[in-house]
C-alpha positions in Angstrom: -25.6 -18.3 19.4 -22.7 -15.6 20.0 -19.5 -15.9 21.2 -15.9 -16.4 21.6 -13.2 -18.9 20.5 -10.1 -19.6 21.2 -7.6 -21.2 19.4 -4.1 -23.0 19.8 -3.3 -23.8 16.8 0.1 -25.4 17.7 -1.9 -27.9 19.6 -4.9 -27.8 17.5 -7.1 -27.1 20.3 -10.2 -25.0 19.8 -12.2 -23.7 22.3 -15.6 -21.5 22.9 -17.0 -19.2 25.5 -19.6 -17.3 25.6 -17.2 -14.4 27.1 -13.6 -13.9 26.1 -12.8 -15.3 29.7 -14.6 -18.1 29.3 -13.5 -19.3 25.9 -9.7 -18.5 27.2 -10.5 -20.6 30.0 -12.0 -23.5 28.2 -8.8 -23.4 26.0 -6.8 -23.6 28.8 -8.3 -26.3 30.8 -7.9 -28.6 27.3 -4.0 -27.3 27.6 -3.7 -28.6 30.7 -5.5 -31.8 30.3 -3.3 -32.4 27.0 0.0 -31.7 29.3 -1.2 -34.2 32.6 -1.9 -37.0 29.6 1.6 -36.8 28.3 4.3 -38.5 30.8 7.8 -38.2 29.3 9.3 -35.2 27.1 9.6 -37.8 24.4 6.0 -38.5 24.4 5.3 -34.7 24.2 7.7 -34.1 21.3 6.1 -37.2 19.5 3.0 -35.1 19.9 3.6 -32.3 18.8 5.6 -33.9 15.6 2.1 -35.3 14.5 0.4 -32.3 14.4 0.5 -31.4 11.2 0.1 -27.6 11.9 0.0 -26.2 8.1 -3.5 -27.3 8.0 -4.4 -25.6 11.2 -3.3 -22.4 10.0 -5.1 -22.9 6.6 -7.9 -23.5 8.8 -7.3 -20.2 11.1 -6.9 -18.0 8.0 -9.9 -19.3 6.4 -12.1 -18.4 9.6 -10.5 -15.6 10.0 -11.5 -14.3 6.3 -14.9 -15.7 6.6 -15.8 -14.0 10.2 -13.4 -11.4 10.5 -10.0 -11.1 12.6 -11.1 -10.0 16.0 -8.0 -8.8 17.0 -8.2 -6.0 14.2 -11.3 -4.0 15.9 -9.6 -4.3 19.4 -6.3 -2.6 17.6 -8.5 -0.2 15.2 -10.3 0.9 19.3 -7.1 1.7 20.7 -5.6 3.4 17.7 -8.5 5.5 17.7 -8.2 6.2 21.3 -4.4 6.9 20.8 -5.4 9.7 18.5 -8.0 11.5 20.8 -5.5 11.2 23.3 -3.2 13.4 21.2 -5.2 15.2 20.4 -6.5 16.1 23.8 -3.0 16.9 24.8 -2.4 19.0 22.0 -5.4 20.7 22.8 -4.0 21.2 26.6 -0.8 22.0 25.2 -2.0 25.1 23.4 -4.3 26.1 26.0 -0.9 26.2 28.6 1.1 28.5 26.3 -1.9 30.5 25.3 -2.1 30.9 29.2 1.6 31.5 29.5 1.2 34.2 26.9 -1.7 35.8 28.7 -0.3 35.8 32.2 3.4 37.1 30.2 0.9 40.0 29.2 -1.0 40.8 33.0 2.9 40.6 34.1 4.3 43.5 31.9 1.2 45.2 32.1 1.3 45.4 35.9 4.7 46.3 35.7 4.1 49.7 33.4 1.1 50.4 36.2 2.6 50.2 39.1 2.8 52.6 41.5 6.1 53.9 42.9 6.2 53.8 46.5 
């Protein structure tokens, strides 16, 4: 079955969806349940001084290597969009001074035609 997790790794939390929103949402709803369970700011920093979050990284990277980084193909999309966009305005760029030059051009010619009065 496909789909998407998300991860906290501070907390340790994983969560799945089978849209982004979903698995984001998941995540968030175990955020918020960890945060109503702990009372005091001393119980929260007890917490999170038991996580022992070196192993939840070692974790991430290794899913990361074995499935792929997700976040590269959304970057590699909009890099690839960045360029056509360029592009394009390049593209409109030349087409405006090709039209300047052209209308430059009518402007003198009209001037060596015209017609005393």
């Amino acid at each position: 079955m496909s789909g998407y997790q998300s991860v906290a790794l501070e907390f340790g939390f994983f969560a799945y969806g089978e849209t982004p929103e979903k698995s984001e949402q998941n995540l968030f709803s175990q955020v918020d349940e960890f945060a109503k369970s702990v009372k005091t700011n001393a119980e929260f920093i007890a917490a999170i001084e038991n996580l022992n979050l070196e192993n939840f990284w070692d974790t991430y990277r290794k899913i990361t290597f074995l499935v792929g980084d997700p976040e590269r193909l959304h970057y590699e999309k909009i890099e690839e969009e960045n360029k056509e966009l360029k592009q394009s305005n390049i593209d409109k760029e030349e087409e405006i001074f090709s039209l300047k030059i052209d209308l430059d051009t009518l402007n003198k010619k009209f001037n060596e035609i015209k017609i005393p009065s």
